[in-house]
C-alpha positions as CSV (number, residue, x, y, z in Angstrom):
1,X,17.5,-58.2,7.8
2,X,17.8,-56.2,10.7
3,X,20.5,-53.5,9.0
4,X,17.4,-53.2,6.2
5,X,14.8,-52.8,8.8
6,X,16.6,-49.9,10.6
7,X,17.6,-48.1,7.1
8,X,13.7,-48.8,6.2
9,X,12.4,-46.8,9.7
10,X,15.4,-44.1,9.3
11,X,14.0,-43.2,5.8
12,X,10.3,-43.3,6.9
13,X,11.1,-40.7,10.0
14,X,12.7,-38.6,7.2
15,X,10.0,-39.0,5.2
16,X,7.3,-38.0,7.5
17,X,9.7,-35.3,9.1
18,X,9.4,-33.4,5.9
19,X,5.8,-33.9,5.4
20,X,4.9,-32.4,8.9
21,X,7.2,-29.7,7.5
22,X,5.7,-29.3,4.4
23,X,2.0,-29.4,5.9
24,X,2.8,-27.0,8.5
25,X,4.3,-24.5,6.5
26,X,1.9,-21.2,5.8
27,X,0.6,-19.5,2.9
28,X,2.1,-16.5,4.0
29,X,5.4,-17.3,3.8
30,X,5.4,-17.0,-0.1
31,X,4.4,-14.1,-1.8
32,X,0.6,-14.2,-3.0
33,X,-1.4,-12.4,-6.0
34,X,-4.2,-10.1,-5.4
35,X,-6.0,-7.3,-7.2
36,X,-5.5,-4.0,-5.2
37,X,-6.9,-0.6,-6.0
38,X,-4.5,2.8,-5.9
39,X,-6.5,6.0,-6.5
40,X,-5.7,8.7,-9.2
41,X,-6.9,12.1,-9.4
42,X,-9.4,13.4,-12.2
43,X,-9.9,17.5,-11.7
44,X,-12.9,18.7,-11.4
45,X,-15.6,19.4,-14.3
46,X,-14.4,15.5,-15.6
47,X,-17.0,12.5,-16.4
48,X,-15.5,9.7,-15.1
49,X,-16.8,8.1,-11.8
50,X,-15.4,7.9,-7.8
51,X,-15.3,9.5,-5.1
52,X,-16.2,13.5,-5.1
53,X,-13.3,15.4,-2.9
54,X,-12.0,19.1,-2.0
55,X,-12.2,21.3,-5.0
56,X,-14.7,19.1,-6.7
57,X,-12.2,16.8,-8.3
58,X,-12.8,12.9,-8.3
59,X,-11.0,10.2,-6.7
60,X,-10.9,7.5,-9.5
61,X,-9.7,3.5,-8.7
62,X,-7.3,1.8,-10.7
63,X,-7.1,-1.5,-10.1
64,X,-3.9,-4.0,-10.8
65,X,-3.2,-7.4,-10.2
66,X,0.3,-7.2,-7.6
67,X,2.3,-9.7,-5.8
68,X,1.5,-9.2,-1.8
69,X,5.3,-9.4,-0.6
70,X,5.1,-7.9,2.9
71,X,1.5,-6.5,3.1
72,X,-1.1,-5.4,0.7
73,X,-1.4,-1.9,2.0
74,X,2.7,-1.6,1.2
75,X,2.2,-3.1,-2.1
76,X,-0.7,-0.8,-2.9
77,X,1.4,2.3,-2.0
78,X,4.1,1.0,-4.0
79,X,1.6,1.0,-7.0
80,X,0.5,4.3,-6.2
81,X,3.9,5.8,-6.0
82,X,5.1,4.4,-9.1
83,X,1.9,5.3,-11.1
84,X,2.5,8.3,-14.1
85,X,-0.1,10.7,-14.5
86,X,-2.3,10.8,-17.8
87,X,-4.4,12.9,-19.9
88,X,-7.5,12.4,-17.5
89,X,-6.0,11.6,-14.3
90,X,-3.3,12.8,-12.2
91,X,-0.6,11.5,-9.6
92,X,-0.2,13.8,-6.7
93,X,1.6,11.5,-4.7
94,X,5.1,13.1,-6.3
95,X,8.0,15.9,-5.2
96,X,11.6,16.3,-4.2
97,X,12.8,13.0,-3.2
98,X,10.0,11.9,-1.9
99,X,9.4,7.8,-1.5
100,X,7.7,5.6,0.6
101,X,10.1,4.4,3.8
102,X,8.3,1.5,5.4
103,X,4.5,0.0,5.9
104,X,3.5,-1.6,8.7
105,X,0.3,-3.1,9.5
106,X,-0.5,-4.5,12.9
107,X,-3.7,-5.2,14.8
108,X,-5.9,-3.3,12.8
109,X,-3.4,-0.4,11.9
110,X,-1.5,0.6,8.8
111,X,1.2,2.9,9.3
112,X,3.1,4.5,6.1
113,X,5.9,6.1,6.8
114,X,7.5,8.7,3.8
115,X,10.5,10.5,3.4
116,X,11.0,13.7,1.4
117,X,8.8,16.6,0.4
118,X,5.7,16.5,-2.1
119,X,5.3,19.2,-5.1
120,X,2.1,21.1,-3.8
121,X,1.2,24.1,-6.3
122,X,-1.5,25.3,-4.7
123,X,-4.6,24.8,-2.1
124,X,-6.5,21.9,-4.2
125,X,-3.7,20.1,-4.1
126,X,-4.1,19.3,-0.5
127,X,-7.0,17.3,0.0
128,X,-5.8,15.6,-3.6
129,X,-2.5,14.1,-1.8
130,X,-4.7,13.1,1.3
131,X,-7.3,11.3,-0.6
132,X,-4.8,9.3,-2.6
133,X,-2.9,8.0,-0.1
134,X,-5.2,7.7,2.8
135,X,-8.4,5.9,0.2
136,X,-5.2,4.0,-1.3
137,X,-4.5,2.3,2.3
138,X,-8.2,2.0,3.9
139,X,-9.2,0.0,1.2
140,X,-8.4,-3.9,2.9
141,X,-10.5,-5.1,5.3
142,X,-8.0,-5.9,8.0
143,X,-7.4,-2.1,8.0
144,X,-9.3,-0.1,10.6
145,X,-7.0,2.7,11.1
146,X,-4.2,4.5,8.9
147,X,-1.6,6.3,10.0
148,X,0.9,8.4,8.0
149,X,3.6,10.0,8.5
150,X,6.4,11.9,6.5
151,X,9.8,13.2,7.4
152,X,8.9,12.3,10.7
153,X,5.6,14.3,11.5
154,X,1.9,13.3,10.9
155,X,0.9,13.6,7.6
156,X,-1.9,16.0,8.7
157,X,0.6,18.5,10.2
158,X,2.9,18.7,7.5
159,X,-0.4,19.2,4.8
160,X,-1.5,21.9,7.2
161,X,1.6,23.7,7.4
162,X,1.5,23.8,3.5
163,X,-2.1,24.8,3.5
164,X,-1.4,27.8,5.5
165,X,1.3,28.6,2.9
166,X,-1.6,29.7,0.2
167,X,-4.1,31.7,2.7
């Protein structure tokens, strides 16, 4: 009676050991679904709707259901970087090996990190690469600040240097 007593407590702290487990687990700790928005490019003179930016083109959400692995600002940017350009709107968020390093997003503050070198053809182009990528990652409200850098240097330097390459 005794031996069945003590095998009846042993299973019930198991038991309850992996409920408390169980219960205490997060949400987080499995990927989640969400609807995020990356932003395309439709040049100027077109009718569809978004934001207006440099050289009157139009910054046009497309929104997709993703899985959140790591953060929904990295999962956004990977939807943005593997988006294909179509009759009406355009990726500029392509070039020589470029690809998105890291994302990391931390009180407030998303940083994207890139590697490689982007296909700019001329001035517009610019403000089209900033507007995807920085409208891309402001878009969550945990996000307060963005920060991107590629090959190392701000984003806003190395855009700058290429600006300067068409005056």
């Amino acid at each position: 009676m005794i031996k069945s007593m003590r095998i009846f407590l042993l299973i019930s702290i198991v038991l309850t050991s992996f409920l408390f487990y169980k219960c205490s687990k997060k949400d987080t700790d499995e990927p989640k679904e969400m609807t995020v928005n990356f932003y395309m490019v439709a040049l100027e003179g077109s009718t569809l709707q978004g934001k207006t930016i440099g050289c009157n083109d139009i910054l046009v959400p497309i929104s997709k259901n993703v899985l959140i692995e790591k953060n929904e600002v990295e999962s956004a940017m990977n939807e943005l970087f593997a988006a294909k350009s179509t009759d009406k709107l355009i990726n500029f968020i392509k070039g020589p090996g470029l690809f998105l390093y890291q994302v990391t997003l931390s009180n407030g503050i998303a940083e994207i990190y890139l590697k490689g070198d982007f296909a700019i053809s001329n001035v517009c182009d610019v403000p089209r690469i900033q507007g995807q990528l920085y409208e891309t990652a402001k878009q969550f409200s945990d996000v307060r600040e963005v920060k991107i850098f590629i090959n190392a240097q701000s984003l806003g330097s190395y855009l700058s240097l290429a600006k300067q390459g068409f005056n």
